[in-house]
Residue frames as qw, qx, qy, qz and C-alpha x, y, z in Angstrom:
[[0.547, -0.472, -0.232, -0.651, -0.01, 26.83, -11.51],
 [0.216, -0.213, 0.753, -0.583, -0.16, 26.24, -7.80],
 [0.142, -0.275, -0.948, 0.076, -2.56, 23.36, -6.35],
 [0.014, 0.428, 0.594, -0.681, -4.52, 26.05, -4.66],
 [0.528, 0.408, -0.135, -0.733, -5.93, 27.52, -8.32],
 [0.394, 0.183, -0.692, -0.576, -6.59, 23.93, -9.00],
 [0.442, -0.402, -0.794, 0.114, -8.61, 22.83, -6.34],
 [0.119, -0.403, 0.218, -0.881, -10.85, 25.46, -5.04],
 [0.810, -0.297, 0.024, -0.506, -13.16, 23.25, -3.63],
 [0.000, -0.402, 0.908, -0.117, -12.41, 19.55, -2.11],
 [0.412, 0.286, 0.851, -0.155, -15.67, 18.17, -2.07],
 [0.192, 0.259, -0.342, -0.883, -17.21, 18.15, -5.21],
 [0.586, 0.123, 0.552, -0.581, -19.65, 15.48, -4.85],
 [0.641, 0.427, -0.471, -0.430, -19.25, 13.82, -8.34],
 [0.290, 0.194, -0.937, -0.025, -18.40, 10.63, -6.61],
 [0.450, -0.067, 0.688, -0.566, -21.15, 10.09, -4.73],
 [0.851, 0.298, -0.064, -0.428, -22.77, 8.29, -7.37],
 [0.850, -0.320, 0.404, 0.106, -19.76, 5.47, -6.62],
 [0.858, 0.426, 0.113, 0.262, -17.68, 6.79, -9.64],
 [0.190, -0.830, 0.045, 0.522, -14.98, 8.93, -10.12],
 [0.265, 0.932, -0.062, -0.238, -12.73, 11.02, -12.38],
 [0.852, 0.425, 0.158, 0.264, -9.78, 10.67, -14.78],
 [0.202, -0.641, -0.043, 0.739, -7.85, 13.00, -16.06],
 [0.078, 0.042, 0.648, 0.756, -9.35, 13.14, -19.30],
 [0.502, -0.023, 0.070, -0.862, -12.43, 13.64, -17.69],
 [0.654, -0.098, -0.707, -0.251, -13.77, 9.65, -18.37],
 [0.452, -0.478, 0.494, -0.568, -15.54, 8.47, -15.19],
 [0.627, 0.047, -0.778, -0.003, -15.06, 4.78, -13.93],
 [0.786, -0.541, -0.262, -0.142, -16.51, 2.82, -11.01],
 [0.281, -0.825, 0.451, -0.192, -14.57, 3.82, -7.85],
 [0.716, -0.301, 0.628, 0.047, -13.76, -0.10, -7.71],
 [0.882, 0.469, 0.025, -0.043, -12.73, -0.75, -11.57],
 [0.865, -0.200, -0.031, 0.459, -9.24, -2.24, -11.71],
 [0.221, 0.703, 0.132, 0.663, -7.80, 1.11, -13.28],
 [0.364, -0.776, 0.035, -0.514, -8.90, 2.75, -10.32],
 [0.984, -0.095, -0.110, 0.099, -7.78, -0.20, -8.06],
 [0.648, 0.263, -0.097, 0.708, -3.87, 0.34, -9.72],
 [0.251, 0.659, -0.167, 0.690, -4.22, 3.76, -8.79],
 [0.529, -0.776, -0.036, -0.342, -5.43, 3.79, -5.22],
 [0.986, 0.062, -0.062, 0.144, -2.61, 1.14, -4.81],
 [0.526, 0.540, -0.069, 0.654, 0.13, 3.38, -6.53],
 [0.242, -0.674, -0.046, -0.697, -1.29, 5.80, -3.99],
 [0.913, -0.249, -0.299, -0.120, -1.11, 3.83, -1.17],
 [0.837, 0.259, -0.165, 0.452, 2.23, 2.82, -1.57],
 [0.134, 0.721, 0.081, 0.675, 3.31, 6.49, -1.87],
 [0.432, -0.757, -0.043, -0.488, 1.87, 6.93, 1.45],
 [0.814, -0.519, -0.002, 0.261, 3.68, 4.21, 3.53],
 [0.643, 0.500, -0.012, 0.580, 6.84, 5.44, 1.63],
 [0.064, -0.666, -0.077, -0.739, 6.19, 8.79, 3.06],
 [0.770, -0.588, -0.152, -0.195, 4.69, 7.23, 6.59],
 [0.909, -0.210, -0.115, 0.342, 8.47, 5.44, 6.53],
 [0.282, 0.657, -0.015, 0.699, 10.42, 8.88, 5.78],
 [0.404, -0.810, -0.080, -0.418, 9.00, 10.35, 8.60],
 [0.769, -0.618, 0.153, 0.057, 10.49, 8.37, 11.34],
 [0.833, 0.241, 0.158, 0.473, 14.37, 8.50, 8.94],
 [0.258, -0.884, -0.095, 0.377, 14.65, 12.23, 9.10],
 [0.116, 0.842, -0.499, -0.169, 18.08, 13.61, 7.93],
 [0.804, 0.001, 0.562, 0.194, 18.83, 9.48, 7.19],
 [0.176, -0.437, 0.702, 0.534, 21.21, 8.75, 4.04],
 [0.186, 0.390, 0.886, 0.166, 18.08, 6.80, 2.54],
 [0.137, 0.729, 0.293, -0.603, 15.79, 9.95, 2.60],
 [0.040, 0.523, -0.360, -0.772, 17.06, 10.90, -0.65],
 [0.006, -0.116, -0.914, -0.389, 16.25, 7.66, -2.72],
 [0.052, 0.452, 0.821, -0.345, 12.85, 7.36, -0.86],
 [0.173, 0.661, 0.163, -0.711, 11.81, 11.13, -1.96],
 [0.159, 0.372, -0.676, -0.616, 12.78, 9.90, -5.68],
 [0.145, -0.204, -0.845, -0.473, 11.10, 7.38, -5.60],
 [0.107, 0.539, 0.598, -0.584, 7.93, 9.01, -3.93],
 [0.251, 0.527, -0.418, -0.696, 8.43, 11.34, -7.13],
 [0.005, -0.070, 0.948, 0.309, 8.42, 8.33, -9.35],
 [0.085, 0.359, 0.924, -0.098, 5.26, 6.84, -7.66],
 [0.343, 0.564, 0.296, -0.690, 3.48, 10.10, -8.57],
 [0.353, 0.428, -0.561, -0.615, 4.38, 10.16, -12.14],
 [0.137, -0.238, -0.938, -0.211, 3.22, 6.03, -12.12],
 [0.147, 0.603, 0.670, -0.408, -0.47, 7.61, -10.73],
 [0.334, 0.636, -0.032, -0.695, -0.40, 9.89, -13.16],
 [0.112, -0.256, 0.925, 0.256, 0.24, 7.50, -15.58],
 [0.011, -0.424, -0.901, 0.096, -3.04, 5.19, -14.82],
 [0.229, 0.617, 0.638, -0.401, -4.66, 8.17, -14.28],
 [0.458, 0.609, -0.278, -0.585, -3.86, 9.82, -18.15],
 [0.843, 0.296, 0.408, -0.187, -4.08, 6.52, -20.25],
 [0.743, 0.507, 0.017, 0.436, -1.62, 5.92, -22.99],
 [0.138, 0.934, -0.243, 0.222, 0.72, 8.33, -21.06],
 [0.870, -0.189, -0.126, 0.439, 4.25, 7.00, -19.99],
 [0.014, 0.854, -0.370, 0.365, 6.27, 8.88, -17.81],
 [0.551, -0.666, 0.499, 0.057, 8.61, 6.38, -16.40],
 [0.694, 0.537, -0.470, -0.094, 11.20, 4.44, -18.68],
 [0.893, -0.016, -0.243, 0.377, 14.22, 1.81, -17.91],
 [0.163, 0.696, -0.257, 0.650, 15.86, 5.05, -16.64],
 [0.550, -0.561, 0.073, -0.615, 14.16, 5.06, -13.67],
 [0.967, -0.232, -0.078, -0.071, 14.66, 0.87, -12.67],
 [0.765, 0.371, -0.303, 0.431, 18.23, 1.72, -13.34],
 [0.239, -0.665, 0.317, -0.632, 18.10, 4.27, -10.69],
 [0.838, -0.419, 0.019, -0.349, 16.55, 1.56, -8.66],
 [0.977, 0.150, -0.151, 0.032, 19.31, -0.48, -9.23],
 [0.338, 0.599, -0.411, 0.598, 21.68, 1.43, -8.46],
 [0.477, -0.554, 0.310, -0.608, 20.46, 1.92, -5.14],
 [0.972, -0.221, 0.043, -0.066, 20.11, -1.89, -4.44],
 [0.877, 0.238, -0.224, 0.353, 23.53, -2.58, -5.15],
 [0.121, 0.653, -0.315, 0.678, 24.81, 0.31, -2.86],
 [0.655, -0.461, 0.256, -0.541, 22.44, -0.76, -0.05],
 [0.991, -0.042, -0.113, -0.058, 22.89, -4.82, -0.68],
 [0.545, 0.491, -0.583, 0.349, 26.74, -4.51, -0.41],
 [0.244, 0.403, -0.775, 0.422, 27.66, -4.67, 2.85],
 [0.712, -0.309, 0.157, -0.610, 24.99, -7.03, 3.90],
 [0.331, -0.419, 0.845, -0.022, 25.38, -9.74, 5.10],
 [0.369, -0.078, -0.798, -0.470, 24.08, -13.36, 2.27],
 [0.732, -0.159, -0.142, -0.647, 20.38, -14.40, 3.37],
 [0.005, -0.098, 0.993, -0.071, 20.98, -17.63, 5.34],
 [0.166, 0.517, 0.829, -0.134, 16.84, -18.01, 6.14],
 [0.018, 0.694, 0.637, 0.335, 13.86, -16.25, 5.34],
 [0.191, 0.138, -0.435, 0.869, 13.07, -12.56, 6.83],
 [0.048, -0.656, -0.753, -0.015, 10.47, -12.16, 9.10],
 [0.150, -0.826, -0.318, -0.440, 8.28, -8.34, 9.05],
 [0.575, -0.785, -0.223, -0.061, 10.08, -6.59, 11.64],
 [0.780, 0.119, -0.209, 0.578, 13.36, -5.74, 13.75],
 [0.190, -0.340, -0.257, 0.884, 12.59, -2.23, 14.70],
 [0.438, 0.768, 0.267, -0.383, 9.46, 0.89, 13.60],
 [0.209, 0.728, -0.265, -0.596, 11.52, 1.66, 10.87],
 [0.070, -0.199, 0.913, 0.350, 12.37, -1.52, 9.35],
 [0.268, 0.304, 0.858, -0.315, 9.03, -2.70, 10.39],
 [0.377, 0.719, 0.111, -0.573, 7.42, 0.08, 8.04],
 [0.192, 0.556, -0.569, -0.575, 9.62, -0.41, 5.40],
 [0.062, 0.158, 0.953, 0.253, 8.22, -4.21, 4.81],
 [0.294, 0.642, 0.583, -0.401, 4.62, -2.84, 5.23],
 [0.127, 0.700, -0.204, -0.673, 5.79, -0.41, 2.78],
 [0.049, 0.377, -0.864, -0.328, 6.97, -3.59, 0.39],
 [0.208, 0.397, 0.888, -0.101, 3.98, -5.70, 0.93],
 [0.348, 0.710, 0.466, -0.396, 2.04, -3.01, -0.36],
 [0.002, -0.643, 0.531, 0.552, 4.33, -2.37, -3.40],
 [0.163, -0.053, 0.980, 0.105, 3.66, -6.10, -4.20],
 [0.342, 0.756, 0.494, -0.261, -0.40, -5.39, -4.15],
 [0.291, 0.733, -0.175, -0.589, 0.38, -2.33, -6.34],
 [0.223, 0.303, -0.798, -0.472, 2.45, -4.43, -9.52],
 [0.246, 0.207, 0.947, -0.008, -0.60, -6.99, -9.02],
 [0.217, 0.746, 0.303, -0.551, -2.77, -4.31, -9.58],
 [0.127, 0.652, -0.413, -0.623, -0.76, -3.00, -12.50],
 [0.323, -0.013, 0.945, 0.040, -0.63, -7.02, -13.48],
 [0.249, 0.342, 0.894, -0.147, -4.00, -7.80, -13.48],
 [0.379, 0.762, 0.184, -0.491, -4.76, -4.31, -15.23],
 [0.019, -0.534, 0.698, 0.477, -2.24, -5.06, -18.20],
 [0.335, 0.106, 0.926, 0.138, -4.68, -7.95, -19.19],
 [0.338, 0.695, 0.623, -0.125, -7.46, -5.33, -20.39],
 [0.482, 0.868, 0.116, 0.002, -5.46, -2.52, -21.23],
 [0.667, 0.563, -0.198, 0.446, -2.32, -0.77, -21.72],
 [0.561, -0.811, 0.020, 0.165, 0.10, -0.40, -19.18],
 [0.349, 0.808, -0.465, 0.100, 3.49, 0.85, -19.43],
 [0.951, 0.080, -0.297, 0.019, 5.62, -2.06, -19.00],
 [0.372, 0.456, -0.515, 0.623, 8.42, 0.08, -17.70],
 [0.549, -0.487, 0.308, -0.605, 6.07, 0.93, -14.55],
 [0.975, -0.209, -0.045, -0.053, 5.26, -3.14, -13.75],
 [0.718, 0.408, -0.254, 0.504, 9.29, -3.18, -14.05],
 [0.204, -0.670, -0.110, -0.705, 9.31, -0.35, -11.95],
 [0.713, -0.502, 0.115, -0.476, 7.20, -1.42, -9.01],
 [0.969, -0.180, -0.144, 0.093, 9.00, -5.01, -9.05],
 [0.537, 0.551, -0.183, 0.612, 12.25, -3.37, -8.88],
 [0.275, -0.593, 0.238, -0.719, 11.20, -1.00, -6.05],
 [0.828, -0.471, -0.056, -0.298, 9.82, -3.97, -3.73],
 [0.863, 0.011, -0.332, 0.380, 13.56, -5.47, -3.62],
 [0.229, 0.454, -0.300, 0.807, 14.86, -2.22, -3.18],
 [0.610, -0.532, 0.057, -0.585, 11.96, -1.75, 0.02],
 [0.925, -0.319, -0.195, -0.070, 13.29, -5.14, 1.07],
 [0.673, 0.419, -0.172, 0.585, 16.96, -4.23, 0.83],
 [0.207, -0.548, 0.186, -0.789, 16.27, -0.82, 2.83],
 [0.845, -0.461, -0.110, -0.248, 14.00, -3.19, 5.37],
 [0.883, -0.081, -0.200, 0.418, 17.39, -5.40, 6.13],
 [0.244, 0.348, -0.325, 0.845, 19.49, -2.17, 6.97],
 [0.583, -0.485, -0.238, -0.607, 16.85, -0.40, 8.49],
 [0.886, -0.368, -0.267, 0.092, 16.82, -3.79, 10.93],
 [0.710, 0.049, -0.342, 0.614, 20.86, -3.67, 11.69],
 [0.117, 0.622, -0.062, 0.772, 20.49, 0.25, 13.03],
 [0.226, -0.617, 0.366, -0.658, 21.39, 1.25, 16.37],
 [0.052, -0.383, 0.884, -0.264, 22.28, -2.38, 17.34],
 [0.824, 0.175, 0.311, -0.440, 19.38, -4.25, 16.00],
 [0.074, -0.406, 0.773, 0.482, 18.91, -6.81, 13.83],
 [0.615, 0.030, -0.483, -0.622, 16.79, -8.81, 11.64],
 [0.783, -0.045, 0.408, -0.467, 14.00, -11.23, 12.40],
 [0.247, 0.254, -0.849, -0.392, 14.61, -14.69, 10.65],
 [0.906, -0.136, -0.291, -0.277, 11.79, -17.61, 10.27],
 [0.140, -0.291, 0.926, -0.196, 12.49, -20.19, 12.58],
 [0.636, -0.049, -0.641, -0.427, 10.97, -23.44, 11.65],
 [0.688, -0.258, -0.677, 0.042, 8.73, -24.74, 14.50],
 [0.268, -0.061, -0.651, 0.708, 8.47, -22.78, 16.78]]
């Protein structure tokens, strides 16, 4: 079934009453943490997507579009209850990828700072908001069920966003920002 026979309308005005919609139909306060995780998840997704753009026909493009994939299936998740559609499969992917990208960097002598070029510069925006999302997921895991693989998941993905951020930097004769103390 195509999006277009499941959305015939786009405004449907059930939220104006400051709730919204499941997918089991259960409606919850546009701000309850539930909701929260997902706008988050959603979020994410977007800088992900925001950081694609400006990568194009890039060697990273592929991972990124997986794990755009991913981040839908973790919104769908949150947004069917008790459903789990990501596993240890998935972090292993992640892992892979870090250990391809992390090789031929160079060890961490300081801190990195947000920046180095638009594309790196996205990808930490991209990683800072990954971080918000597994708090989210966190802080919802104290009332109900979350899939454990997804908090796994998200923390997994923010190295891998930081990993990508440090290449990212080194392209077309750039390079990372480091903290300097004092200045």
């Amino acid at each position: 079934m195509s999006l277009g026979n499941r959305l015939t309308r786009i405004y449907t005005r059930t939220g104006d009453d400051g709730t919204t919609g499941l997918a089991g139909g259960e409606r919850r306060p546009k701000d309850d943490v539930r909701i929260t995780a997902i706008g988050d998840v959603d979020e994410l997704n977007t800088f992900v997507g925001l950081l694609r753009s400006v990568l194009c026909d890039d060697e990273l493009d592929p991972t990124l579009e997986a794990v755009q994939h991913r981040l839908f299936d973790l919104g769908g998740e949150l947004a069917m209850p008790g459903t789990q559609l990501l596993d240890a499969h998935q972090t292993t992917s992640l892992e892979q990828a870090l250990d391809r990208y992390n090789a031929p960097l160079p060890p961490l002598q300081e801190f990195v700072l947000p920046g180095g070029n638009e594309a790196a510069a996205r990808c930490h925006v991209a990683r800072a908001v990954c971080r918000r999302a597994e708090r989210a997921l966190l802080r919802l895991s104290r009332d109900e069920p979350v899939n454990s693989a997804s908090i796994v998941y998200l923390n997994r993905l923010s190295d891998l966003l930081f990993v990508i951020a440090r290449t990212l930097a080194r392209r077309q004769g750039g390079q990372e920002v480091t903290w300097r103390k004092g200045i």
